[in-house]
N, C-alpha and C positions, 0 to 999 in steps of 0.2 A: 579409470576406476578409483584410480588414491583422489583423484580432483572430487570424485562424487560425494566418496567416504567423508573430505574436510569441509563440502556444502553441506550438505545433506539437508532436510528443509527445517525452516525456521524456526526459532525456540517460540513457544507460547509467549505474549505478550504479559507483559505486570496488567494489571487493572485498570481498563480504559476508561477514557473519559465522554462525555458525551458527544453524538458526530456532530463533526465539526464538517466533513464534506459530503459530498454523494455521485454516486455513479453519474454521470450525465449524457453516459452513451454505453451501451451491452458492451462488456469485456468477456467472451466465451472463446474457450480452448478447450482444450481435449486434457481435461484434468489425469485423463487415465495415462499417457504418453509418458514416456520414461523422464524427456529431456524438462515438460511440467511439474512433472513430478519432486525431479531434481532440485529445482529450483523454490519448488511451494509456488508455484505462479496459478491463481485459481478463477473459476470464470464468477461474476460479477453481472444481473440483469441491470438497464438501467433505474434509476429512481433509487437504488441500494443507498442508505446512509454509512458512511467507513469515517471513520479513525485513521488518521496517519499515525504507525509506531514509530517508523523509522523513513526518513531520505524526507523530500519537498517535493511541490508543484512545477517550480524551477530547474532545480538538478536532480531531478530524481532522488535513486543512491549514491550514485555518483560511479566513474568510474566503466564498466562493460555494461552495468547496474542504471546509466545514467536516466533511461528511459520509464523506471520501475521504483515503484513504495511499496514500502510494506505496509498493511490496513490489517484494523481489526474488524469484524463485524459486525455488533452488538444483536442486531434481531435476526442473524440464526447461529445465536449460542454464545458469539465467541468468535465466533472461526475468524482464522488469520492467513494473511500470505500474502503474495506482491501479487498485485498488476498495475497495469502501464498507468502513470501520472498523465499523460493524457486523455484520459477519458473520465476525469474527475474535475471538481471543482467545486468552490468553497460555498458554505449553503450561504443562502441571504441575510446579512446582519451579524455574521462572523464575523469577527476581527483579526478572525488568522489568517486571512490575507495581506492584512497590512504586513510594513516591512517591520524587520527587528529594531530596536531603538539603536542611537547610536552609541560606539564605545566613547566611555570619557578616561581622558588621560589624567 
């Protein structure tokens, strides 16, 4: 119950920017479920365009998290919340797939 109280689900995101990915395969859960709930994990049709606010393609969030991003979803409203970095991917002609540049020393 204290584990639940210090997740609890996800703060609203700052102001997205344009998607950058899209569903590329149905993510549906049972958004009503406590342990969904808990986490903000929400279901997703294919074809959805999302916003990554937080984690990657690669590592996820990293961590128990590793599997899951948090998205925003600009065409219904807004809404926000993780699911699985697996079932996403970068639209065509993005460049946020490329990798980061490199550090200079």
């Amino acid at each position: 119950l204290f584990l639940a109280a210090m997740v609890g689900p996800p703060e609203p995101p700052p102001a997205a920017a344009a998607p950058e990915y899209i569903v590329a395969h149905d993510h549906f859960v049972d958004e009503n479920s406590p342990q969904m709930k808990q986490f903000g994990i929400i279901s997703l049709a294919q074809g959805t365009p999302v916003t990554i606010i937080e984690g990657d393609l690669v590592n996820g969030l990293g961590g128990n998290f590793k599997d899951y991003i948090k998205v925003v979803v600009p065409s219904q409203g807004g809404r926000f919340g993780m699911i699985s970095r697996l079932v996403v991917k970068s639209v065509a002609g993005s460049n946020s797939s490329a990798p980061p540049p490199a550090i200079a020393f």
